[in-house]
FIVO-49001 format. One record per residue: residue in three letters; x, y, z of N, C-alpha, C in turn. Coordinates in steps of 0.2 Angstrom, whole numbers, plus 5000, padded with zeros to 4 digits. Layout:
# residues N
ALAXYZXYZXYZ...
This chain:
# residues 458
UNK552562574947552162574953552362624958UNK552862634957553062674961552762764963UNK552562794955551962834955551262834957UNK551162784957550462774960550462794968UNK550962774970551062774978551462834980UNK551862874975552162924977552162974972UNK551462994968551463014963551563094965UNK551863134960552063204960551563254959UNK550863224954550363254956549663204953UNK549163244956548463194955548063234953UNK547463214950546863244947546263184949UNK546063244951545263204953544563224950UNK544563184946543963174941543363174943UNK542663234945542163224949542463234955UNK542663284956542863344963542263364964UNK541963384970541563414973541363444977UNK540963494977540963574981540563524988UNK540363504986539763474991540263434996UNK540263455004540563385010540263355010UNK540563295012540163235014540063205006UNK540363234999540263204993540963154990UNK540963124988541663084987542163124985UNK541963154978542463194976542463254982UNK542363274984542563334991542863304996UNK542663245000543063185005543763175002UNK544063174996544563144992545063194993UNK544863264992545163314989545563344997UNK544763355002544863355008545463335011UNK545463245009545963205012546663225011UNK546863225004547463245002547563295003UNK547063365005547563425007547863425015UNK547163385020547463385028547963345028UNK547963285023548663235023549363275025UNK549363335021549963355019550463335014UNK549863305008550263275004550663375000UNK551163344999551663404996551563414986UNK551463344982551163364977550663434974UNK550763434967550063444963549363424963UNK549063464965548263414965547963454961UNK547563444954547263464951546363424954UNK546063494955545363454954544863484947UNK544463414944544163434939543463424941UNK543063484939542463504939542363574934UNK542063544928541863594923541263634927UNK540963654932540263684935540663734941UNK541463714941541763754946542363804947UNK542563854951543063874948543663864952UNK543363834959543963794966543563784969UNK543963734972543463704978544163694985UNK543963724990544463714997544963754994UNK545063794991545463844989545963834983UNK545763754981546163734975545963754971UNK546163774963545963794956545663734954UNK544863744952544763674947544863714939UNK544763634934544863644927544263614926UNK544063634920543263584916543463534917UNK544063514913544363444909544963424911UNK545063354911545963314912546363374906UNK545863384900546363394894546763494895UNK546263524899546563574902547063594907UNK547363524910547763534915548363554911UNK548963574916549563614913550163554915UNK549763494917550463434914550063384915UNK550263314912549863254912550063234919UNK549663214924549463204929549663134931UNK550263104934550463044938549862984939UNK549263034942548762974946548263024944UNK547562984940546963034939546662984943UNK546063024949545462974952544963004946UNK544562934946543962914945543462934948UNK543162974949542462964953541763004950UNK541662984946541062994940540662934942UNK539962934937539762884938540062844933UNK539762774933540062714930540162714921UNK539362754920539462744913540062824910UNK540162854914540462904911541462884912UNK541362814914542162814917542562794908UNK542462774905542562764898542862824895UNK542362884896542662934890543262974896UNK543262974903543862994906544562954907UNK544162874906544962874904545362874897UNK544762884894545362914885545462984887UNK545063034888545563084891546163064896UNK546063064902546663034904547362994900UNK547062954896547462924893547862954888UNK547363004884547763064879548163104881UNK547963124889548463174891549163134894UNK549263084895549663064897549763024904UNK549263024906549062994914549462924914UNK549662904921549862844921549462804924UNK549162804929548662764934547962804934UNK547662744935546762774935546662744943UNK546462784944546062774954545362754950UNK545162694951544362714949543862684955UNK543762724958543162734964542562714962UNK542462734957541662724954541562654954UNK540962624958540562564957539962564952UNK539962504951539362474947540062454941UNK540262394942540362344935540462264937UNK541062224936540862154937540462154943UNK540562174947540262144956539562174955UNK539162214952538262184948538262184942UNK538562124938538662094931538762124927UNK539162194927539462254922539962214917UNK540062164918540662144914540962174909UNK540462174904540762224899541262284898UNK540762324904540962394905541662394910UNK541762344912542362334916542962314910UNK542762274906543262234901543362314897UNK543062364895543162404891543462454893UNK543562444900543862524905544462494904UNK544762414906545362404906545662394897UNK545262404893545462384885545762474886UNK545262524886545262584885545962594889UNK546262564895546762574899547262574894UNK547362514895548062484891547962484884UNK547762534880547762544872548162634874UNK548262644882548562714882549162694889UNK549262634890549862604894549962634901UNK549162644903548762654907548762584913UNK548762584920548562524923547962564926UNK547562514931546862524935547162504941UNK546862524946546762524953545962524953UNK545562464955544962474955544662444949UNK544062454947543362494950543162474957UNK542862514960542362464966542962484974UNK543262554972543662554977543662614983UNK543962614988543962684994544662734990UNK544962724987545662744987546162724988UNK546762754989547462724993547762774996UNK548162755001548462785007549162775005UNK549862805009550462795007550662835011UNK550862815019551062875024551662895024UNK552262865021552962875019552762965015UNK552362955010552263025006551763065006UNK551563065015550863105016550263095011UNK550163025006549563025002548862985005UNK548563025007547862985009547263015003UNK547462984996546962994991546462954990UNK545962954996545162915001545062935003UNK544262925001543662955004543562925012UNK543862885015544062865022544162915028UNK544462915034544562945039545062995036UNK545163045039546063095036546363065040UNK546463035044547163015048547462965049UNK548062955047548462875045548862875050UNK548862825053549362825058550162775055UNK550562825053551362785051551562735056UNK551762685051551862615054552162575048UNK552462525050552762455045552362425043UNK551562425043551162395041550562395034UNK551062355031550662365023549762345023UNK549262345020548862325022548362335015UNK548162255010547862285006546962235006UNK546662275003545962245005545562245000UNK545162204998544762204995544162214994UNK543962225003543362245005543462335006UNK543162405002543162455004542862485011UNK542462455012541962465019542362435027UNK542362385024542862355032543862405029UNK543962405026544662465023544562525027UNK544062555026543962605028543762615035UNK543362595038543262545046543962535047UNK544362505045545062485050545462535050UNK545562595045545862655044545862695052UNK545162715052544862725061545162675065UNK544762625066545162585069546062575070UNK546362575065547062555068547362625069UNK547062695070547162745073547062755080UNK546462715081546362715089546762675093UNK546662605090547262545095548062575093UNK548162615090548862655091549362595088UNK548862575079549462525076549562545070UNK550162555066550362605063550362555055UNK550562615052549962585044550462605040UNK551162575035551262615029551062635022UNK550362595022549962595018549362555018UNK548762575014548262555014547962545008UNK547862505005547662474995547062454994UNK546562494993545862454991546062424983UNK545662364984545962324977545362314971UNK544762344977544062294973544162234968UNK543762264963543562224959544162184956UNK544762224957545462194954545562174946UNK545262224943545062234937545962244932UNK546362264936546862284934547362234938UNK547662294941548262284947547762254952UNK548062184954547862134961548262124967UNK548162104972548562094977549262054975UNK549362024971549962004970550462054966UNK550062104962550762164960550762204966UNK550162224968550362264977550762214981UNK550662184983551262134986551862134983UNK552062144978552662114974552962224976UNK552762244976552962304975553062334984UNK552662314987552662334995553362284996UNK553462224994554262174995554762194995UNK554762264990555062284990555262364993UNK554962364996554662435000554962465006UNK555462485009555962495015555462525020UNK554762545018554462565022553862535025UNK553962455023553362405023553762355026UNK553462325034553962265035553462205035UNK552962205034552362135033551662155030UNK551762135024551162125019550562105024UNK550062135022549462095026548762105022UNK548362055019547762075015547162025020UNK546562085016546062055016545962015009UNK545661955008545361935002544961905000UNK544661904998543861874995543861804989UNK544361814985544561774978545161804976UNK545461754971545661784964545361774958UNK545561824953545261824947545261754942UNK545061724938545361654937545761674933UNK546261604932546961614929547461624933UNK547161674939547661704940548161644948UNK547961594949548061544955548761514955UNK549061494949549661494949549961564949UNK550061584946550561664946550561694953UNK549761674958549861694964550361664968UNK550361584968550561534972551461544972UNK551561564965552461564960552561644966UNK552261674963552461754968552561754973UNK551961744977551861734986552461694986UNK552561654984553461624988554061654988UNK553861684982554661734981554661784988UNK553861814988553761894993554061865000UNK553661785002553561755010554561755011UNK554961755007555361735007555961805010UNK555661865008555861925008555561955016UNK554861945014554461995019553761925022UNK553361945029552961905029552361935025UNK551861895023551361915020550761865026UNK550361915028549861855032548961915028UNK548561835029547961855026547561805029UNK546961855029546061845029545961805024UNK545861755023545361725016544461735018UNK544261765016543661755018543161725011UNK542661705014542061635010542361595011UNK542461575019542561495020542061445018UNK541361465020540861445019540661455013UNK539961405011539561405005539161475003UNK538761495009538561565010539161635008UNK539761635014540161665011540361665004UNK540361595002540761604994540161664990UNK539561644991538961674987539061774989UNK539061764994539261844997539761874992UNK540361824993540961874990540861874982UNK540261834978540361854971540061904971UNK539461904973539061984974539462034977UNK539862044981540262094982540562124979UNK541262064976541762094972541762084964UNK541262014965541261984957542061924957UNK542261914963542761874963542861784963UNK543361764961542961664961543261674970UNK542661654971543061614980543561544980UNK542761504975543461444976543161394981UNK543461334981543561294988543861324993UNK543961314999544361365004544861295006UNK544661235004545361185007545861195001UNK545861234994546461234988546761294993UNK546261364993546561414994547261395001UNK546861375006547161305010548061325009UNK547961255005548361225004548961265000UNK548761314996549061384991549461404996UNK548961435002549461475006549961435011UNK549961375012550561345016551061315010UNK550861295002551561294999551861384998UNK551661424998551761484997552061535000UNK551961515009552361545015551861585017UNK551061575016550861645019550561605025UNK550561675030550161645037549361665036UNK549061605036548261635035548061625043UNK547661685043547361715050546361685050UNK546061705056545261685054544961775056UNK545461805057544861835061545361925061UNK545061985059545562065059545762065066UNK545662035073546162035079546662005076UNK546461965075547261885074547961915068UNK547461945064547661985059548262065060UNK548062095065548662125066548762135073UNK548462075076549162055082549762015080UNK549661965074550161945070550361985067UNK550362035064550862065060550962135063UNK550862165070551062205074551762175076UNK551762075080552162065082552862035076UNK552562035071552962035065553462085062UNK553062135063553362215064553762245067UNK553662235073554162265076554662225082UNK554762155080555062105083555662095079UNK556262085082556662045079556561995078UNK556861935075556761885075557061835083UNK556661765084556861745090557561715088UNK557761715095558561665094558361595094UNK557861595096557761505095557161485096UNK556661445096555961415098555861425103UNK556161435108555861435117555761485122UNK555261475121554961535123554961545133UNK555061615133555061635141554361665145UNK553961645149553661705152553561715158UNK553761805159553661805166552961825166UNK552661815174552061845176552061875184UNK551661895186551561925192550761895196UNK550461865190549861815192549861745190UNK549761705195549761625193549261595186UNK548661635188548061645183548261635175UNK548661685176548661735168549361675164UNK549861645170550361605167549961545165UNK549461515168549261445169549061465159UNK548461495161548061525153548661525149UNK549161555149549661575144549761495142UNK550261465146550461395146549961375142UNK549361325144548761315140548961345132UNK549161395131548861435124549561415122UNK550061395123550761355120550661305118UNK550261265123550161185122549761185114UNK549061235113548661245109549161275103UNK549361305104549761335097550461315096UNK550661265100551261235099551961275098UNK551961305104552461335104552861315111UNK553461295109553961265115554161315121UNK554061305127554061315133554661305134UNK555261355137556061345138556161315147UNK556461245147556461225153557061275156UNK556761315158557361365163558061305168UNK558561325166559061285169559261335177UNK559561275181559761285186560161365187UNK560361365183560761425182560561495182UNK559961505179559561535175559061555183UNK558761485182558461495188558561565195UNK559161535196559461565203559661635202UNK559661655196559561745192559061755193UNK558361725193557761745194557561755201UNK557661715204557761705210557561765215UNK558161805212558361865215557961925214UNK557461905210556961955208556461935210UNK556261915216555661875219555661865224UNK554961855229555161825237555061775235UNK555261745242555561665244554761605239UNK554161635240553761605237553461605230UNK553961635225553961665218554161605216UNK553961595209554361535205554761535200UNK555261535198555761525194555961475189UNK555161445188555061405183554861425176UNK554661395174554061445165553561425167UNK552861475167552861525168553461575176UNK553761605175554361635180553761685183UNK553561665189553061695192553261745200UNK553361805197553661845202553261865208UNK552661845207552161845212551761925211UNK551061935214550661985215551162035220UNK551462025221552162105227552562125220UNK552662095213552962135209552862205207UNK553262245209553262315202553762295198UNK553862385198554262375188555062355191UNK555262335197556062335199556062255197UNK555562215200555462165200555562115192UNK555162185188554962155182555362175178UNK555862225179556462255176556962185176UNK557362175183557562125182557662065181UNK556862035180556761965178556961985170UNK556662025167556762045160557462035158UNK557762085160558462085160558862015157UNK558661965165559061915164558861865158UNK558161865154557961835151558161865143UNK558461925143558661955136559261935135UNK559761915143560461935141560461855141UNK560061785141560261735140560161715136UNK560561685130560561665124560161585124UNK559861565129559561495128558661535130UNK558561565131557861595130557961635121UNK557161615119557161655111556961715110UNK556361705115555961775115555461775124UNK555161835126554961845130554161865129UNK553661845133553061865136552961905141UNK552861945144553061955150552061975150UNK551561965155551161965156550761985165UNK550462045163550462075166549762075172UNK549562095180548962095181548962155185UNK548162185186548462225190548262225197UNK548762275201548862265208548962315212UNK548862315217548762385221549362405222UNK550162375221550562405222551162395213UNK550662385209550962395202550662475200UNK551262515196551162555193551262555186UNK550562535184550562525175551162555172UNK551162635172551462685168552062685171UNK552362665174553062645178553562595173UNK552962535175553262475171553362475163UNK552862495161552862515154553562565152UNK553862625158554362665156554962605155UNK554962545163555562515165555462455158UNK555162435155555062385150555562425144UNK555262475143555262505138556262525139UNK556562535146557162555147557562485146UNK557462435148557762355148557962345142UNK557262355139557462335130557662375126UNK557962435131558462495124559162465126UNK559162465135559862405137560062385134UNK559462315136559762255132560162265124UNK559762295119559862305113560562335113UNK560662385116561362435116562062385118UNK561562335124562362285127562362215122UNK561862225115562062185109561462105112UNK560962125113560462065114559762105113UNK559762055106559062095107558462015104UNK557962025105557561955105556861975105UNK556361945104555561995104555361975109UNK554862035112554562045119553862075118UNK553562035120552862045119552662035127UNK551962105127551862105135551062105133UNK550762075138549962065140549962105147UNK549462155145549262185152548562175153UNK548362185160547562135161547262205168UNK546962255167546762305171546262345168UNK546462395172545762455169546162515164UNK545962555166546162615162546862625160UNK547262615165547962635168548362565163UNK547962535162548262455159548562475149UNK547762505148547762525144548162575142UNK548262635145548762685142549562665142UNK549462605147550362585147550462565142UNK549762515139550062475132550162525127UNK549562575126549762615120550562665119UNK550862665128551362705127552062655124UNK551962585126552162535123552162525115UNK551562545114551362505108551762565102UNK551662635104551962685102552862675100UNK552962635105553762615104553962555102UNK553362525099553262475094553662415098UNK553362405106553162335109552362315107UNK552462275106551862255102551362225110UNK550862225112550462225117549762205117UNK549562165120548862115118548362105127UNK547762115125547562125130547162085135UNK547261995134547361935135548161895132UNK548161855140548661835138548861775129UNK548161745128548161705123548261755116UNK548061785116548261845109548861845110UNK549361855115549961875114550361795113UNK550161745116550561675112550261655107UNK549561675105549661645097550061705092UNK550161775095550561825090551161775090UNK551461745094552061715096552361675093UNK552061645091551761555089551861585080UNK551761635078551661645071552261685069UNK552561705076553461745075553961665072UNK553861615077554261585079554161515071UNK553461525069553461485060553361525056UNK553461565058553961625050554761625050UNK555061655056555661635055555961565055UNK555761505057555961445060555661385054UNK555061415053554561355046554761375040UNK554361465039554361475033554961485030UNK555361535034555861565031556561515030UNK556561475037557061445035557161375032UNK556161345030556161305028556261305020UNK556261365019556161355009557061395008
């Protein structure tokens, strides 16, 4: 597996002169990537394309090629992967659509027979590519720009995959990979899984998922516990509904299923199922770059009554334990607040906080070992300076850390523009940051039953 994701060189089957063409997007990507391999493009009508040398044929290159893409039409993908397979290829990228997902079945069974008679695997049919930002590979017809991150991420769906590529470029959340799985004719989300577990550059598994293939529900159920046990893995199941189930055969060709087995699959299994792409990597944002809590009780401070009340509420709802602050503890907070500030949960330093205010409540909250983890939740005010507090946040938790206390800290900011670019210079130093207070307790809520349910229950 490890080729596919950090292959030494690639070949792209149906490269082409035309922009805006698949094979041209693909070829594109891999060279602004800065991937450092071989790239061979094949096009018998051309003699380079972007300054690269093409060949007629796979059988022309001057060594067998790690990773050949697929992007032919459907019925021509047959005779390239016996080429490929003669020349020696390991992995087939196959891009090309039309097979089980509009009742090609056959033509699917005979791509993966043709595979493995040459000990060939498939990535694909029915896929955008894969990305792998450890080794500058962006081999997708998707956006060019990955943004590096701890975040594994494999999908089913190519069109929402490539949508979230832009997307989690702009919300500034970082990505160590990206796996369209399609049709999952070959390799499925449980060999990508099994292989990102192992990954020093993947701290949380994350999928989109439509179905599994039949058969395959045990073998999912046995693996996902070994992986949840290692690394978190959280996922989308989508076709909850009767409509959706119907949706995703015509998409991918995949069995949906009841949704109360799949249900039930993922809570023996350890995976965190999410409803919704927000939930989806505010959980595994705060999974990523959180330690684990020191204990279930959670601290938050605020600077608005409002924003704590709402928070609180979203603990009672997501059940997460609220730390009764002791006497002790208290009268630390105290000190960072006027006389009418509360030093209760929510620790409400009042509307006159800046970042000196917020520095210090924080402090006392990292250096005591009967708090787990921290919210700090932010609003804005005419004497708050967004970009100040995000530095003084950002200086506390390199502190804390350095004098041996470190614990997850998640910050909700509530403003305008200025609100904004603190989280992102946050987010960049991988404080994880939510733009309601309730996103940030339910990220919270799903740190504290991974370390505390999943992990330390099996």
């Amino acid at each position: 597996m490890v080729k596919l994701f950090m292959p030494e060189s690639v070949a792209i089957v149906g490269a082409s002169r035309k922009p805006g063409k698949i094979g041209y997007v693909i070829l594109q990507n891999l060279l602004e990537s800065g991937y450092k391999g071989r790239i061979y493009p094949v096009n018998p009508h051309a003699e380079e394309i972007l300054g690269v040398k093409c060949y007629p044929s796979l059988k022309e290159l001057p060594e067998a090629p790690d990773v050949v893409i697929v992007a032919v039409p459907a019925d021509k993908t047959i005779s390239v992967a016996e080429e490929a397979g003669e020349k020696g290829a390991k992995f087939l990228v196959v891009i090309t659509s039309g097979f089980s997902e509009v009742g090609n079945v056959e033509l699917e069974k005979k791509l993966v027979e043709t595979a493995r008679k040459y000990g060939m695997r498939i990535l694909g049919p029915n896929i955008f590519g894969i990305a792998y930002a450890p080794a500058n590979l962006n081999a997708t017809f998707g956006p060019p720009e990955l943004l590096p991150g701890k975040i594994g991420f494999i999908t089913q769906s190519g069109a929402l995959g490539i949508a979230l590529m832009g997307w989690t470029v702009t919300m500034g959340i970082g990505l160590s990979t990206i796996v369209s799985i399609g049709n999952m004719s070959d390799l499925d989300a449980i060999e990508i899984s099994e292989f990102l577990a192992e990954d020093p550059n993947t701290a949380v598994i994350t999928i989109y998922l439509e179905g599994l293939k039949e058969g395959r529900g045990k073998e999912f159920l046995e693996k996902m516990s070994m992986i949840t046990k290692k690394k978190p893995v959280v996922i989308i199941k989508a076709g909850r509904s009767r409509r959706g189930q119907r949706a995703v055969a015509s998409h991918t060709g995949s069995l949906a299923g009841a949704d109360v087995v799949y249900d039930a699959a993922f809570r023996r299994a350890g995976v965190i199922r999410v409803d919704t792409i927000e939930e989806l990597f505010d959980v595994a944002r705060a999974l990523a770059y959180s330690p684990p809590p020191l204990n279930d009780k959670l601290l938050i401070i605020t600077n608005g009554g409002g924003a704590g009340v709402m928070a609180t509420d979203a603990t009672e709802k997501y059940g997460v334990e609220l730390l009764e602050v002791p006497e002790d503890l208290k009268e630390r907070f105290r000190k960072h607040m006027p006389w009418f500030g509360s030093p209760h949960n929510p620790v409400d330093i009042t509307g006159q906080a800046t970042d000196a205010e917020y520095s210090g409540s924080l402090m006392e909250a990292l250096q005591d070992d009967r708090v787990g983890g921290v919210i700090i939740l932010v609003c804005q005010t005419a004497v708050l300076d967004f970009k100040k507090l995000a530095e003084a946040i950002l200086k506390v938790v390199k502190d804390a850390k350095e004098k041996g206390f470190s614990k997850p800290v998640l910050v909700s900011m509530i403003g305008g523009k200025e609100a904004m670019d603190a989280m992102m210079m946050l987010e960049k130093n991988h404080i994880p940051t939510f733009s309601i207070p309730e996103r940030a307790v339910y990220a919270y809520s799903q740190l504290v039953k991974y370390y505390f349910k999943i992990r330390k229950g099996r």
